[in-house]
N, C-alpha and C positions, 0 to 999 in steps of 0.2 A: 405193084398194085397200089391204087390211091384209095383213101380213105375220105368217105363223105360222113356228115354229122348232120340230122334231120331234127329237129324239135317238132314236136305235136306229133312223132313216127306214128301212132299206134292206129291212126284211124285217119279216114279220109284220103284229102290231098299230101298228108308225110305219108301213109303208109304206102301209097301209091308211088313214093317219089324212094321209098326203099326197094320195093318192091324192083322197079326198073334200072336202080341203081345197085343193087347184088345181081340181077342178073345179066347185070353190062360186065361183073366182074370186081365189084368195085368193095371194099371193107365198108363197113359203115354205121355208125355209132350212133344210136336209139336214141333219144331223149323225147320224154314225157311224163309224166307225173303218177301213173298205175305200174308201179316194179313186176307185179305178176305180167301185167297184158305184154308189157316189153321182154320180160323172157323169152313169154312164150314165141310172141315175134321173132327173136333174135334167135331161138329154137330153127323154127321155121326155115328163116333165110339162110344159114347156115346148113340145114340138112339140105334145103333144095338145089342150091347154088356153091355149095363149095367152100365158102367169103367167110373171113373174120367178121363177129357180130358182139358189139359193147355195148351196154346200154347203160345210159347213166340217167337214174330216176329226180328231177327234179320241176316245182315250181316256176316258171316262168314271171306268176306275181308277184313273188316274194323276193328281196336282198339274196339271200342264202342258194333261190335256184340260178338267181340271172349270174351270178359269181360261180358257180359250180361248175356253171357250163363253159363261163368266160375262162376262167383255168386250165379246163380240157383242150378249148379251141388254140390257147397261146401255149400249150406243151412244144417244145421244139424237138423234143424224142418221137414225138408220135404226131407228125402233122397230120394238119386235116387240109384237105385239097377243094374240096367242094363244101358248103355249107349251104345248107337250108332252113331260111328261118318260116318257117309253116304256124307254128303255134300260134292260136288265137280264136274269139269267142265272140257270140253276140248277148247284148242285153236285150231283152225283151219289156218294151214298154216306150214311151215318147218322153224327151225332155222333161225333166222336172219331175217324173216321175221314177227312173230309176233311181238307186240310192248312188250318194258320192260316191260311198266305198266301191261300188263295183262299174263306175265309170274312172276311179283312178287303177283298180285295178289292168280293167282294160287297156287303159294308155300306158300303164308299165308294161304290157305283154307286146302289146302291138307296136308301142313306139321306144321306150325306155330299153329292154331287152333288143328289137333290133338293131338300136345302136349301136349298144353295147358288144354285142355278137359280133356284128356287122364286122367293127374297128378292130377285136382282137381277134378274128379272121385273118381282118383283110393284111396288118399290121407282119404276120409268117410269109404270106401269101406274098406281100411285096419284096420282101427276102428273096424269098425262092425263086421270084418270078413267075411264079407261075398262078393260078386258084381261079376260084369263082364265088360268089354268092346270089344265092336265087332269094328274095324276100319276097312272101307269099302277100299280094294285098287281095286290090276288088275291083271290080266296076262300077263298084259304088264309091271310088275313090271319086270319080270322076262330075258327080252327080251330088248337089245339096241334098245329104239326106243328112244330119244328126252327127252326132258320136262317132258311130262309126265308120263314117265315110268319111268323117275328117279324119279321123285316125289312119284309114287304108289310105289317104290323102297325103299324109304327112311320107308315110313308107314310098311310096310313087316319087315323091319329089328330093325324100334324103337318097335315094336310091338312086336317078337318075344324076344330082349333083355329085355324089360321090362317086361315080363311075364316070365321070369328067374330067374330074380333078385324078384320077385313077389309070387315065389314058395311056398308054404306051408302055403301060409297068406291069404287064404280062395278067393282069386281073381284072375279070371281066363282074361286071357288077349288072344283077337284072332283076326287075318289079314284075313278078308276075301278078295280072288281074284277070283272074276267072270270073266268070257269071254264077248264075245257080247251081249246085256240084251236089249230086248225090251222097251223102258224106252223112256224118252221127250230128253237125252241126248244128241245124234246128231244133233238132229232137231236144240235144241238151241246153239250149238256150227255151225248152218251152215253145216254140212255135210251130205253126199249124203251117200245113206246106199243102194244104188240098188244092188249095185256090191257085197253084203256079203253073201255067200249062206247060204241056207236056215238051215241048222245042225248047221250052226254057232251062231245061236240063243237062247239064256238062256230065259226059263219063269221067273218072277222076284216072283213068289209067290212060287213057288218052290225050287229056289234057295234059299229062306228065309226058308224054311221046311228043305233044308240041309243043309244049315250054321249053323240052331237051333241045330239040330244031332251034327253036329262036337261041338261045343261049352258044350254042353253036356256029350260028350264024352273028353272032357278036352285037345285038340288041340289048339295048339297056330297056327295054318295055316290051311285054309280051300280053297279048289280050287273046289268047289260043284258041279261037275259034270264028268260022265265018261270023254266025250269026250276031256275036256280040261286037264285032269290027264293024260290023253296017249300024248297028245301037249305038255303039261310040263314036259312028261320024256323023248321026244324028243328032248327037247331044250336043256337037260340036254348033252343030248348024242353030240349035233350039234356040228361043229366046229365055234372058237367064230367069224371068219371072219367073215364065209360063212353065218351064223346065223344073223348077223348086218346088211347085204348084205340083206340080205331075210326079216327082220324085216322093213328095210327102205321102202325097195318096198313096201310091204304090210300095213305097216301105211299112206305111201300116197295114197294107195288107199283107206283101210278103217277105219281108225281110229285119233286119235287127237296125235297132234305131242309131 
């Protein structure tokens, strides 16, 4: 039985990605930051599916969680075979207006911690020969919007270089970028999600059954869904002004800057 380790499990795209991975059969170890909601999780999956369930409660913004986790991931008694790095947040507001503190936050969760995870992953993984890591970004990687899309930006391209340099050494490295995903994410970033029409919507248990496919199929990029593959070959096509122009509007109306 292999064991997978999800950051951000409790809600969204990780619980989702637990969810299908206990009942592939798989052990798999919690990390998020509310010790009650991961119990009870770890409860859960465990009753319905059979599977060893660990959760280990830590920050992602802080020294103390990205090292707790890094520990777990480099134990050589208890490997971890898959990793998912999921955790991560939006500010709500534009340039200049959020505060520093919670723009460097951000870049320690989304970019500082993936690295880190990433490296003491991938570093057993390459022993073994065998592993994977999934790092959760955006389609807003893709697209000049702010903070945050340079951040899912940065995940997309350590990601795909590291699964380069990774090649032939039994470890498969992949960027996933979803679109808009039904999930607690808004909500807790403060934003208003009236105004997102309705197609623009990802299921999060489905998007986890196509990410599985892509990662399978030995893809370093996964954009798991028609509709946002025709978005991303558009964007390709845009021109970079007018695309900036159009990105800006559109994040302030729906998305985290």
């Amino acid at each position: 039985m292999t064991t997978a380790l999800i950051t951000g499990a409790t809600a969204g795209i990780g619980a989702a990605f637990a969810r299908r991975l206990a009942g592939d059969g798989h052990s798999v170890v919690l990390v998020a930051r509310d010790e009650k909601r991961l119990r009870e999780q770890a409860t859960e999956l465990h009753d319905r599916h059979g599977i060893e369930a660990e959760v280990l409660s830590a920050d992602l913004a802080t020294e103390e969680g990205i090292a707790a986790v890094e520990a777990r991931l480099a134990d050589p008694k208890h490997p971890v075979d898959l990793l998912v790095n999921n955790a991560g947040f939006g500010n709500k507001g534009e340039y200049l207006e959020v505060p520093m503190a919670d723009e460097l936050a951000m870049l320690k969760v989304h970019c500082e911690a993936v690295l880190r995870l990433t490296t003491a992953a991938a570093r057993g993984m390459r022993e073994r020969r065998r592993g994977a890591v999934v790092n959760v970004a955006s389609v807003a990687a893709f697209v000049p919007r702010g903070t945050y899309g340079a951040s899912k930006a940065w995940v997309v391209q350590f990601t795909q270089g590291a699964a380069r340099d990774l090649a032939g050494s039994g470890v498969r490295l992949m960027a996933l970028c979803p679109g808009f995903v039904r999930t607690e994410f808004h909500q807790r970033a403060g934003m208003g999600t009236e105004n997102i029409p309705g197609w623009m919507w990802l299921d999060a248990d489905n998007l986890v059954d196509a990410a599985m496919k892509d990662l399978a199929r030995g893809k370093s990029l996964s954009v798991p869904d028609p509709r946002y593959k025709a978005l991303m070959g558009a964007v390709k096509l845009a021109p970079r002004g007018l695309l900036g122009g159009l990105t800006s509007r559109t994040g302030r109306k729906y998305g985290p800057q």
